[in-house]
C-alpha positions in Angstrom: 0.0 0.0 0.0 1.3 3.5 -0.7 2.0 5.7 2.4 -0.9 8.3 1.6 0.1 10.4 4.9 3.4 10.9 3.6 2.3 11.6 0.3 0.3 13.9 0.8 3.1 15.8 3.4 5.3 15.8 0.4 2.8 17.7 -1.6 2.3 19.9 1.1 5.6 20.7 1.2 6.3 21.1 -2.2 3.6 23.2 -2.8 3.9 25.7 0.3 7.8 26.1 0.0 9.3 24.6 -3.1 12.1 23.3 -1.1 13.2 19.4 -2.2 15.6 19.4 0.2 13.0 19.7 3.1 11.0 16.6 1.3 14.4 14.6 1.1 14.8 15.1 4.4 11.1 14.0 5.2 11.6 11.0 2.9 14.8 9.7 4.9 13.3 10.5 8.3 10.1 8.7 7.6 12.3 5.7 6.6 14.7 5.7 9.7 11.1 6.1 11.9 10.0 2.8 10.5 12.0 1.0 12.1 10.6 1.7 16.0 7.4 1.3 14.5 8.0 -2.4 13.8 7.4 -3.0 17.5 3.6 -1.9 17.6 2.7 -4.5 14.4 5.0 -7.1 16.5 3.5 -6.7 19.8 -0.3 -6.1 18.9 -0.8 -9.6 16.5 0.9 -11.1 19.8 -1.1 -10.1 22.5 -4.1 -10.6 20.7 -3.3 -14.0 20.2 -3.0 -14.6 23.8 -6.4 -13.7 23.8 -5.7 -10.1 25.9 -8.5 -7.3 25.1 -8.3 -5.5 22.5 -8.2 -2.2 24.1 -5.6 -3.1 26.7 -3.8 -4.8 23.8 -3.5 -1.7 21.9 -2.6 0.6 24.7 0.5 -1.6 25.5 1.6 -1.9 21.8 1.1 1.8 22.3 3.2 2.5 24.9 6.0 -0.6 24.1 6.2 1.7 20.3 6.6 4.9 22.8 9.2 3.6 24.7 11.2 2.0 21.4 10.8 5.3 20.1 12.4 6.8 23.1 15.2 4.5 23.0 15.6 4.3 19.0 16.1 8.4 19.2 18.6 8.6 22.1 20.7 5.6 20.1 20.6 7.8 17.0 21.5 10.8 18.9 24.3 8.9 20.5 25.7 8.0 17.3 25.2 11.5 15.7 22.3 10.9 13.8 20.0 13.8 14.0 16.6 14.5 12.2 
């Protein structure tokens, strides 16, 4: 599937400042992001296999993604990666 948010943040960009660099920029950020995000489509399918609500289910994945973020970000910052 194509990633319509994206999409539609590059046309936004495009349009209100002409600037590819800033949708370059976008484009690699979105891809590094991806990777922290894995952990909610891991950790949802999981718990709702072990038969845990739905809600509850989805508010852990939440806050598991939240804290991979946290700690994906502070590794990249460590390592001089900034976005």
């Amino acid at each position: 599937s194509l990633p319509l948010t994206s999409i539609l943040a590059f046309i936004w960009i495009y349009w209100d400042t002409k600037n590819i660099q800033k949708i370059i920029d976008l484009s690699f950020n979105t891809i590094i992001m991806v990777i922290p995000s894995f952990i909610f489509f891991i950790t949802l399918p999981i718990m709702l296999k072990l038969k845990i609500n739905f809600t509850v289910s989805l508010l852990v994945s939440v806050i598991c993604t939240s804290i991979g973020y946290y700690i994906f970000v502070n590794i990249l910052k460590k390592y001089g990666i900034s976005f």
